[in-house]
C-alpha positions in Angstrom: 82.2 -8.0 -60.0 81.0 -4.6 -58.6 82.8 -3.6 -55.8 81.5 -4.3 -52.4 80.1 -1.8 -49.7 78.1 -1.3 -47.3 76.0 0.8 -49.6 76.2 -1.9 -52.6 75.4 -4.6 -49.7 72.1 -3.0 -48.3 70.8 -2.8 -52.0 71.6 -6.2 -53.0 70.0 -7.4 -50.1 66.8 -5.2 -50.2 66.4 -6.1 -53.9 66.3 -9.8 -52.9 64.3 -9.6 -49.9 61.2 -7.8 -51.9 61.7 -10.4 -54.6 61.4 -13.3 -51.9 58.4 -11.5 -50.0 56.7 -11.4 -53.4 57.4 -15.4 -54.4 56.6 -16.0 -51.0 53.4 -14.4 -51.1 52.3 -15.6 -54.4 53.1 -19.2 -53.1 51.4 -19.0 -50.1 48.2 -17.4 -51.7 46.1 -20.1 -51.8 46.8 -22.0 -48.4 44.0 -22.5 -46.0 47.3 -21.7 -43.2 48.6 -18.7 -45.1 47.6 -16.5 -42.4 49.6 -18.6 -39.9 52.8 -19.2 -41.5 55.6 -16.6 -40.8 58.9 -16.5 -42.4 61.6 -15.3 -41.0 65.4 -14.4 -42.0 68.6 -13.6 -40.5 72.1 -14.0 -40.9 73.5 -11.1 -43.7 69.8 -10.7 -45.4 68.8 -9.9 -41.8 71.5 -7.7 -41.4 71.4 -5.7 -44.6 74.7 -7.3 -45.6 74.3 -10.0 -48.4 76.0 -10.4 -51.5 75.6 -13.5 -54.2 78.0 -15.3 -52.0 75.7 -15.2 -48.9 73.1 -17.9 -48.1 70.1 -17.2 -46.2 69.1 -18.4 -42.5 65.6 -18.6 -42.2 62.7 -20.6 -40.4 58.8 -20.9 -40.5 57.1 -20.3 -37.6 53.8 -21.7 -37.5 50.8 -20.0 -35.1 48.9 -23.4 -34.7 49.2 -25.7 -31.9 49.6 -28.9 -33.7 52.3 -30.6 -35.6 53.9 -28.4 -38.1 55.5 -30.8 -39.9 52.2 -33.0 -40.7 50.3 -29.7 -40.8 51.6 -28.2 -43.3 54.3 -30.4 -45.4 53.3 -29.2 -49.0 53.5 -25.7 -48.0 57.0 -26.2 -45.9 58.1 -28.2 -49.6 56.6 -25.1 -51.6 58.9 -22.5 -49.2 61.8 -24.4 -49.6 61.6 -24.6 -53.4 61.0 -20.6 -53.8 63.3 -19.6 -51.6 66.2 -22.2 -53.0 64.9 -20.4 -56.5 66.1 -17.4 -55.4 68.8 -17.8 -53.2 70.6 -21.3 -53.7 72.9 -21.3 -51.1 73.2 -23.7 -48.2 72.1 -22.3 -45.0 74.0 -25.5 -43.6 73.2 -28.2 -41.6 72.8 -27.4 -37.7 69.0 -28.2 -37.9 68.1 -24.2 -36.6 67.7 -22.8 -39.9 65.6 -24.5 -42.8 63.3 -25.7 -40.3 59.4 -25.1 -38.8 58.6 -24.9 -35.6 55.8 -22.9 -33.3 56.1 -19.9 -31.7 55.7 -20.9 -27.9 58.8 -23.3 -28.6 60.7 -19.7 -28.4 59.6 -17.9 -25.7 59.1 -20.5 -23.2 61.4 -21.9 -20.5 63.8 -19.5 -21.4 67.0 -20.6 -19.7 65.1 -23.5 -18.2 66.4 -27.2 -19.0 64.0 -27.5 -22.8 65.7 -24.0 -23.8 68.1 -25.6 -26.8 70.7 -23.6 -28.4 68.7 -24.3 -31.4 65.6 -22.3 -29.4 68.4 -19.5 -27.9 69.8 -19.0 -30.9 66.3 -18.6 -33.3 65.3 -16.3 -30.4 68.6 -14.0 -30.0 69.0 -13.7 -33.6 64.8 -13.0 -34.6 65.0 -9.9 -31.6 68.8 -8.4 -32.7 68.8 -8.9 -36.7 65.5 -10.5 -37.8 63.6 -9.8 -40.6 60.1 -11.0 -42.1 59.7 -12.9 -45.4 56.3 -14.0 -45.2 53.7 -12.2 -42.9 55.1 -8.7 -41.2 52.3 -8.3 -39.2 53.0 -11.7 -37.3 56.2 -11.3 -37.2 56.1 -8.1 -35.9 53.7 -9.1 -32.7 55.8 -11.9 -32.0 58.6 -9.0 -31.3 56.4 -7.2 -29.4 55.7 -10.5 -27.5 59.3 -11.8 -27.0 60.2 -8.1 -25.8 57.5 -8.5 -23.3 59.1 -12.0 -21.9 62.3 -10.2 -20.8 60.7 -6.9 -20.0 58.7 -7.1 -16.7 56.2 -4.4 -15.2 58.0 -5.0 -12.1 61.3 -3.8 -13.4 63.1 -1.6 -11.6 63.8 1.5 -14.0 66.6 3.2 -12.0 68.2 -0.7 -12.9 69.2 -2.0 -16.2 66.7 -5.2 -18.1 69.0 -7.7 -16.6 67.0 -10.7 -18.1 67.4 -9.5 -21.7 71.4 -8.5 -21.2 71.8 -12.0 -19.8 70.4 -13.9 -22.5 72.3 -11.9 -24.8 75.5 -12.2 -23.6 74.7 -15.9 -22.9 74.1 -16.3 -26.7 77.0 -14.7 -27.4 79.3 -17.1 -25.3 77.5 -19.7 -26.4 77.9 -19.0 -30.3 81.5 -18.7 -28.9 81.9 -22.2 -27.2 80.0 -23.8 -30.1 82.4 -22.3 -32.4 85.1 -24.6 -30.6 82.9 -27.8 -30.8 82.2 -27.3 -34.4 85.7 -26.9 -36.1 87.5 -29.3 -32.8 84.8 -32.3 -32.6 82.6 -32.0 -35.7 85.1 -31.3 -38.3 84.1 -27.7 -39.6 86.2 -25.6 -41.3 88.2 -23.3 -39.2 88.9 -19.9 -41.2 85.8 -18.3 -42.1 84.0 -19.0 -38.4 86.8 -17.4 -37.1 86.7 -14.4 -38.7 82.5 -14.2 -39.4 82.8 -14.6 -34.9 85.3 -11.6 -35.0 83.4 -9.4 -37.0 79.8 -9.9 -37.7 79.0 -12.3 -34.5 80.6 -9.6 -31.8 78.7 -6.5 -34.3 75.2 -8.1 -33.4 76.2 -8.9 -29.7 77.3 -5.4 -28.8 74.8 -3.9 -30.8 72.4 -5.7 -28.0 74.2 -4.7 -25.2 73.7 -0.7 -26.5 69.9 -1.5 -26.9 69.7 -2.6 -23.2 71.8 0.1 -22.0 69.1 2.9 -23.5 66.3 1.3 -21.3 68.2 2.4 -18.0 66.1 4.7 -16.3 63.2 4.5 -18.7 59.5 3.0 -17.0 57.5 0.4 -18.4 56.3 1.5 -21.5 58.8 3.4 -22.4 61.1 0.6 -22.1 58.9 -1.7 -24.8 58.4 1.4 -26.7 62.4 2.1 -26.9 63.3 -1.7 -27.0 60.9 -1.8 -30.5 62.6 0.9 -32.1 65.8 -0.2 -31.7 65.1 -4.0 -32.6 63.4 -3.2 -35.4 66.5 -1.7 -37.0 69.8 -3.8 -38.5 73.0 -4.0 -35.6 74.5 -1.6 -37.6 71.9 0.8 -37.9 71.2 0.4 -34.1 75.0 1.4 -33.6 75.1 4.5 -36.4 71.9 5.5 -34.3 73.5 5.2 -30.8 76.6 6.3 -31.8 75.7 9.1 -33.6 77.8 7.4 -36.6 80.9 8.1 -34.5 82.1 4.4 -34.9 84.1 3.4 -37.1 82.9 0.9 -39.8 86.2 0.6 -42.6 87.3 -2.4 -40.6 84.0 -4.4 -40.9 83.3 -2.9 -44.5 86.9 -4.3 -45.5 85.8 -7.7 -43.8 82.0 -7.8 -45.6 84.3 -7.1 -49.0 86.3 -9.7 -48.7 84.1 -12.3 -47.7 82.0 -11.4 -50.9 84.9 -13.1 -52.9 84.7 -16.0 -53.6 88.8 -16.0 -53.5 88.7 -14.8 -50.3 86.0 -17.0 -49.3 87.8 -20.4 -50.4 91.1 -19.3 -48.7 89.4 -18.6 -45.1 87.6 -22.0 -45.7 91.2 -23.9 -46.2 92.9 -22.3 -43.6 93.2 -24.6 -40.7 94.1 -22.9 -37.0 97.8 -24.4 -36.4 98.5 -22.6 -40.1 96.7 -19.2 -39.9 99.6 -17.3 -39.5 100.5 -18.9 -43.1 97.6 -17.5 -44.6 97.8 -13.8 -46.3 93.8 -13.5 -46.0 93.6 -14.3 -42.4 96.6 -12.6 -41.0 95.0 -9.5 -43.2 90.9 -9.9 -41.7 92.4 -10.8 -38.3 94.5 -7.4 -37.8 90.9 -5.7 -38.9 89.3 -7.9 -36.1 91.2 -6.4 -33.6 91.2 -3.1 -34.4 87.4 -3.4 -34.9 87.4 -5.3 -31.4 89.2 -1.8 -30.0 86.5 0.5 -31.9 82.9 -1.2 -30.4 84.8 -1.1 -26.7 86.1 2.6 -27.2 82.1 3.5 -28.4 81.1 1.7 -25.5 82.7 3.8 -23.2 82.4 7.4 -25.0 78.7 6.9 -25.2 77.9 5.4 -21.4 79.6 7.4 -18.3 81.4 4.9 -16.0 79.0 5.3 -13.7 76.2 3.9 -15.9 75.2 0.4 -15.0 75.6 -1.7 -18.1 79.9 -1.4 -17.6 79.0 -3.6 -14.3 76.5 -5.7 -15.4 79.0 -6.8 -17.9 81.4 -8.0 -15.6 79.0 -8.8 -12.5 
């Protein structure tokens, strides 16, 4: 098995994704809704950081106001079946990946009583490590269009985009909280969610924070402008840019090797919580955790003065 890297990872993972976008194309080629179908994919193929043991989350959005199940089931069976080709692995069973929905289902009522955490969660992950599979151009206006929800005209620029830091950090304790339900009331394994929310989960969470924190003191335009650049790029390459590569990555690069092994993989998955300690993989990966924990907060602080809003707007 070649040895896993950061390096190795962002090949494997653009290899695949121009092999999907192709199958996706060709199967889509002669649809009279081809033109209103987007794909989309996060998780580690959003994030540059797949391997053979990854699956991949992704979900059709569909730019018709009708039914998108009845609409279009051949070509939802069709999407399925080439992506499954290509990359067999489960995306698992929540319902919010391996699904169709329409577009206004994302970006309205936002925080409103309809706004799921199957709609919070397609939304945060689409704007901080979403990529296309089928249709770029669509999927990059919806960007444009989400970025646009959070970011008002009115918006103060001497103050930070509260509305976007809020729903980011509110993804993020929610991702946290579900965690809990999942392994405590619906019997999911224990191990690997732990250490995928240590690593991977808290990498795309303060990789949004730094994206809101640039827009201080920017106006208007400036502040879409800024917020496409920086959303268009992986939560690593966000934090490399920000940063100035002044973080330190061996801690996450050790955790994205050894959850590319299958070993490694089946011992997280058996470890239950009362035993962890018990566990050579988990004791290992968790000692990372922490000192990865200790690197994003020590970049947060060298690259934003105390002074500079987003320390208080994380607190108050």
């Amino acid at each position: 098995m070649e040895v896993y890297s950061l390096v190795t990872a962002k090949k494997y993972t653009t290899t695949t994704l121009e092999k999907l976008r192709q199958d996706l194309s060709a199967t889509l080629k002669e649809s009279p809704y081809k033109n209103d179908i987007c794909i989309v994919a996060t998780g580690s193929y959003g994030r540059n950081e797949a391997s053979s043991e990854s699956d991949i989350d992704w979900y059709i959005i569909f730019d018709k106001d009708r039914d998108v199940a009845e609409t279009i089931p051949e070509e939802i069976e069709s999407i399925k079946k080439t992506i499954n080709n290509l990359v067999p692995n489960s995306p698992g069973d929540t319902g919010t990946f391996d699904a169709a929905i329409k577009f206004s289902d994302m970006q309205i009522n936002i925080g409103g009583e309809h706004d799921t955490n199957q709609t919070l969660t397609r939304r945060m992950l689409f704007l901080l490590e979403g990529t296309w599979l089928y249709n770029k151009k669509s999927f990059e206006d919806y960007r444009k269009i989400l970025i646009e929800k959070y970011i008002k005209p009115t918006d103060v620029k001497e103050n930070i985009s509260r509305f976007l830091l809020n729903d980011i950090i509110r993804y993020y304790r929610t991702i946290a909280t579900d965690f809990e339900y999942k392994v405590s009331e619906d019997n999911k394994e224990w191990g690997l969610r732990n250490i995928k929310l240590k690593f991977s989960r808290k990498l795309l969470y303060v990789s949004g924070v730094f994206a809101v924190a640039e827009l201080y003191n920017l106006g208007y335009e400036k502040r879409i402008e800024k917020s496409l650049e920086l959303f268009s790029l992986t939560p690593l390459e966000r934090l490399e840019l920000l940063t100035k590569q002044a973080l330190n990555l061996i801690p996450y690069e050790n955790f994205l090797q050894d959850i590319s092994n299958p070993t490694t993989r089946d011992s997280l998955n058996s470890v239950i919580k009362r035993d962890r300690k018990e566990n050579s993989s988990y004791v290992r990966l968790n000692k990372l955790a922490d000192e990865f924990s200790e690197n994003l907060v020590t970049a947060l602080k060298n690259k934003y003065q105390p002074s500079h809003p987003i320390h208080q707007a994380l607190v108050i």
